[in-house]
N, C-alpha and C positions, 0 to 999 in steps of 0.2 A: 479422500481417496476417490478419484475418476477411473471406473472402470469404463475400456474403448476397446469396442470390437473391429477387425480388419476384415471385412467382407465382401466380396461379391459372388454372384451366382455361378461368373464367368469366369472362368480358371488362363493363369497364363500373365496378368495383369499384373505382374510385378507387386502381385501384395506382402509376401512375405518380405520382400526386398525392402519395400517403403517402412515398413511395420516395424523391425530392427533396426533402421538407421535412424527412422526418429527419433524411436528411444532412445537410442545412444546419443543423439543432439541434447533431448531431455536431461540425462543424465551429463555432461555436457553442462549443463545452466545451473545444476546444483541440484535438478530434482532428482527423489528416487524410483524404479522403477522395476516392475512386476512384467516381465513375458510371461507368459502360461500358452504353450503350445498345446493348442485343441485341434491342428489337423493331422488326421492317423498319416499324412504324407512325413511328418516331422522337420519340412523344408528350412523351420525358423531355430529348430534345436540342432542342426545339425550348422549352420551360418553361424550362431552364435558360441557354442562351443565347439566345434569344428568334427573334424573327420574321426579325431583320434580317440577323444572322448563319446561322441557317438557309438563307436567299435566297443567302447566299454560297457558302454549302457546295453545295449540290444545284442552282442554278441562274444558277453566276455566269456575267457577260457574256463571259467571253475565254478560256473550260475552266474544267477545276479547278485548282483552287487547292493548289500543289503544298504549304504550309507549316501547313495544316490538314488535316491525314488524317484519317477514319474507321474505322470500325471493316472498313468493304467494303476499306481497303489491308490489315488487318490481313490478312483469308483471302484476298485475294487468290492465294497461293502454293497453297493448297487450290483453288482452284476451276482454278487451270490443271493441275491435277493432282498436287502433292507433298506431301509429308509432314508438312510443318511451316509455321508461320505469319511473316510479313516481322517480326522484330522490332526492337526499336527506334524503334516508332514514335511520333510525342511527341501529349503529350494535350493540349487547352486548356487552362489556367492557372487553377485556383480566384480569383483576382486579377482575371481577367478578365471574372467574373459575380458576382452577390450573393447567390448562394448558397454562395460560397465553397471548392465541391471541385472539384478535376480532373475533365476530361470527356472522355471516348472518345465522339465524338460515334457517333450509329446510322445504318445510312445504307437509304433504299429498297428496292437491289436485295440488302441481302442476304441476301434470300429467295432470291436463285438458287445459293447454295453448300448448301441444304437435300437434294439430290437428289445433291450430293457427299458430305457427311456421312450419308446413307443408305446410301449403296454403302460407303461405309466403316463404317460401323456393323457390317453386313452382316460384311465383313470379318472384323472386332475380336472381334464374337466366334468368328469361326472361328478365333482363336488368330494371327492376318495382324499381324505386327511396323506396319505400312503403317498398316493398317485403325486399328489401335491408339494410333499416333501422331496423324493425322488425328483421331481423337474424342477426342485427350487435347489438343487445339487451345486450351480455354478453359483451363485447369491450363497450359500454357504461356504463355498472354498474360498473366496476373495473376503468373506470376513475372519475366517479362518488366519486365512497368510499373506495377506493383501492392504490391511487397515493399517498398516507403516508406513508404505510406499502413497506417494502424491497421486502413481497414474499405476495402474494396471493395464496393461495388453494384452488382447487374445488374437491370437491368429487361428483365423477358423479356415477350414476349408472351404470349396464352393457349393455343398449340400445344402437340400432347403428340407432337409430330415431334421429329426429331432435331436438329435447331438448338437447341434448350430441351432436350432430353437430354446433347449433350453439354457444353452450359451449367451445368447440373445439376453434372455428372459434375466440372466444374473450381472448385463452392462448396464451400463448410463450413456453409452453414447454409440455410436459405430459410422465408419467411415466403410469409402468402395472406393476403391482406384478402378483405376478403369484402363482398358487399351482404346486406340481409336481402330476400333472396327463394332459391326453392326449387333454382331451379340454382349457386348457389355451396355446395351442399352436394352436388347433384349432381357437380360441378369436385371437389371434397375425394375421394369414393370413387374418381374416376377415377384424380386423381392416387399414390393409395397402390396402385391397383393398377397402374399404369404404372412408378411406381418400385419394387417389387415383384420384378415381371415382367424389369424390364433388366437391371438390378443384380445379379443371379441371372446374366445371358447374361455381362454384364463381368468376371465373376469364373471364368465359366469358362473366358472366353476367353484372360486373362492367365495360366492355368491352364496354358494349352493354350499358348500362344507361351513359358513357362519349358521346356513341355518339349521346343520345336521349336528356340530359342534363350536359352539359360540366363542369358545375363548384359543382354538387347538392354532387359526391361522398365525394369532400372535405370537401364542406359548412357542410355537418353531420356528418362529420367525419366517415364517413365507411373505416374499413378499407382496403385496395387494395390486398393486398393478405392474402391468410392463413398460417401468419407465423409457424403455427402447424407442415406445412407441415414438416421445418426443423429444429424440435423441440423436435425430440424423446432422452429424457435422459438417460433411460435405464430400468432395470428390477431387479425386487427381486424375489426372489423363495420361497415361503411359503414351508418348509422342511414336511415331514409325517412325522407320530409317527412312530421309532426305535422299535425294541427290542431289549433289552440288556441280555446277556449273563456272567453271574460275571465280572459284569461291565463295559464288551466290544459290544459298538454297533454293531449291526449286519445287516449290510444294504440289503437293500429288493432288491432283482436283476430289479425287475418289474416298483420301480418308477425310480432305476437309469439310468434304461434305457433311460426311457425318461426326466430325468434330464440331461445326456450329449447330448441330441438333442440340450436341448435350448438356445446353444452359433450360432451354424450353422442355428435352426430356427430363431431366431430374426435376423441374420444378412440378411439370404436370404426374409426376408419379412419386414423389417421395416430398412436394414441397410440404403437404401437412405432416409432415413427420418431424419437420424442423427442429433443432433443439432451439431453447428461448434464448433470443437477438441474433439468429443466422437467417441472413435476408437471401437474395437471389444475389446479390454484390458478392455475397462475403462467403454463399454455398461452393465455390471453384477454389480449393484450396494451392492449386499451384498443378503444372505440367513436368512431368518426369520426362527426360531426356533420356534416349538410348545411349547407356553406358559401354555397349560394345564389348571390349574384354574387359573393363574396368570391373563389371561385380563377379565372373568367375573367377576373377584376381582374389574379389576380395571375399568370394567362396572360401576359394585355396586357404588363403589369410584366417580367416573365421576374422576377421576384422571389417569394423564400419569404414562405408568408400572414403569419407574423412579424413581415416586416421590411416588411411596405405600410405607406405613408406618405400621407397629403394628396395630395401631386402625382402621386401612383400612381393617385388616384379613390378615397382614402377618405372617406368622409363620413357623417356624422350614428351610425347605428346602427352603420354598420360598424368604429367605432373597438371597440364593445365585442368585437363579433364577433371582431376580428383578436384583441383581446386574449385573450377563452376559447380559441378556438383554438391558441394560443400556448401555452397552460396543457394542453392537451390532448396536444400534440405531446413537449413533455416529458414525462407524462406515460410516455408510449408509448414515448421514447426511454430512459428510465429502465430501463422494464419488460423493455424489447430486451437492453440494458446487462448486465441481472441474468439474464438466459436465457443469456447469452452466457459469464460469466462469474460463477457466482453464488457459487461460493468466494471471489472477490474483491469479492461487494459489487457491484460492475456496474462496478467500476474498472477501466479499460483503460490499459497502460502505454502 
């Protein structure tokens, strides 16, 4: 199980977008696959199971609906004050959507457990057995409901709070799409120093709770460090709209500018974060084209841009579209594959 987090500081960057169609190329190749919606936007639960099931979840007619849980049952048990999260809770059925992975749908309010996992942050690293379990909440849901599936996803939001900290804290990997403009390289610096700065606090804390309680970090399975730390897989670049000229693009001098910065910015601010055999070659995982109407197509659809069809609303120019895109996304998925695993070729058992 690789658990990969979809993050940047910078919001707008096509993450939720990239984040579900990977998987569903994943799932695609045979692997299986875990969404777990962690941003209170719920942009990736509502793409993946669509409009109508959404309406169900968040505002059915007679309460909630006790046989579709989200992710707000999961902490639940945290936000009334305990230590640990309800487990056993079941996910939507990759069977159930056409993207084909299991879903931990996200739910609105649960931004209100953010001010829980603060005070227990707080805690954690004072060495607090409590404080420590509490932020080791995502490390327990993906062993939890997660140890099946080949790859786990989270789609996090753009916060650098502690809901995405201790998010962080329960991956093995995490990627940043990026737009071209000036603040998703601004989001790159932040993030290296936030992860930095914490990672540094969780290690002394469990430091500090060995020597307060010798055996408590094991017995809960916390885990000892933040393998996040060397975890970074790489980046995509969400391209701007072009003007074309009788048919020849015509690039903007203003964002390529700073599209050739972000080979030397991500190395100078995330390169020791690397995960082990991603070089400065292989950290650029591929350039995301502006799809235009192609993804509020494939909104509408609750369908990956792949698998849009005729009765989806494709038509005329968009068959090629889907079709490059298609070719793009493997692509990336490839690239992902081999960052992940590049002693084996990008082959995942």
């Amino acid at each position: 199980m690789k658990v990969i987090s979809f993050f940047n500081n910078k919001g707008g960057v096509g993450k939720t977008t990239l984040a579900c169609n990977l998987a569903a190329v994943l799932c695609d190749k045979g692997h299986s696959v875990l969404l777990i919606d962690c941003d209170p936007q719920c942009n990736a639960t509502l793409l993946v199971l669509g409009e109508k099931k959404a309406r169900a979840l968040y505002w059915p007619p007679e309460g909630p609906q006790e046989d579709d849980p989200t992710i707000l049952d999961v902490v639940a048990p945290l936000i009334e004050g305990d230590a640990k999260i309800a487990r056993g809770v079941s996910v939507s059925a990759g069977a159930n959507n056409r993207f084909g992975m299991d879903v931990l749908p996200g739910h609105p309010r649960l931004s209100i457990v953010e001010d829980r996992l603060s005070d227990a942050w707080r805690d954690a690293t004072s060495g607090d057995i409590g404080g420590l379990r509490k932020s080791s909440w995502m490390h327990q849901l993906v062993e939890d409901i997660g140890v099946k599936h080949d790859f786990v996803f989270l789609d996090l939001g753009p916060s650098l709070g502690s809901l995405n900290r201790t998010a962080l804290l329960g991956s093995h990997y995490f990627c940043t799409p990026m737009g071209a403009d000036i603040f998703s390289i601004v989001g790159l610096r932040n993030i290296a120093e936030w992860i930095e700065s914490w990672s540094e606090f969780y290690v002394h804390g469990i430091k500090l709770c060995d020597k307060r309680h010798a055996d408590a970090v094991d017995r809960f399975g916390i885990p000892r460090d933040a393998k996040i730390v060397q975890g970074y897989l790489g980046y995509t670049v969400q391209s701007y709209v072009s003007k074309y000229v009788s048919g020849v693009r015509r690039p903007t001098k203003a964002y390529e500018v700073i599209i050739e910065k972000f080979p030397s910015e991500v190395m100078n601010h995330l390169g020791s974060h690397l995960a082990p055999g991603v070089t400065g070659e292989t950290v650029h995982l591929g350039d995301i084209p502006n799809m235009f109407s192609i993804v509020p197509l494939a909104q509408s659809a609750a369908a990956p841009v792949a698998m849009l069809r005729a009765d989806d609303g494709v038509r005329g120019a968009h068959h090629a579209q889907v079709r490059r895109y298609a070719g793009i996304l493997q692509g990336v998925a490839e690239s992902l594959l081999a960052n992940i695993m590049p002693e084996e070729d990008g082959d995942v058992a």
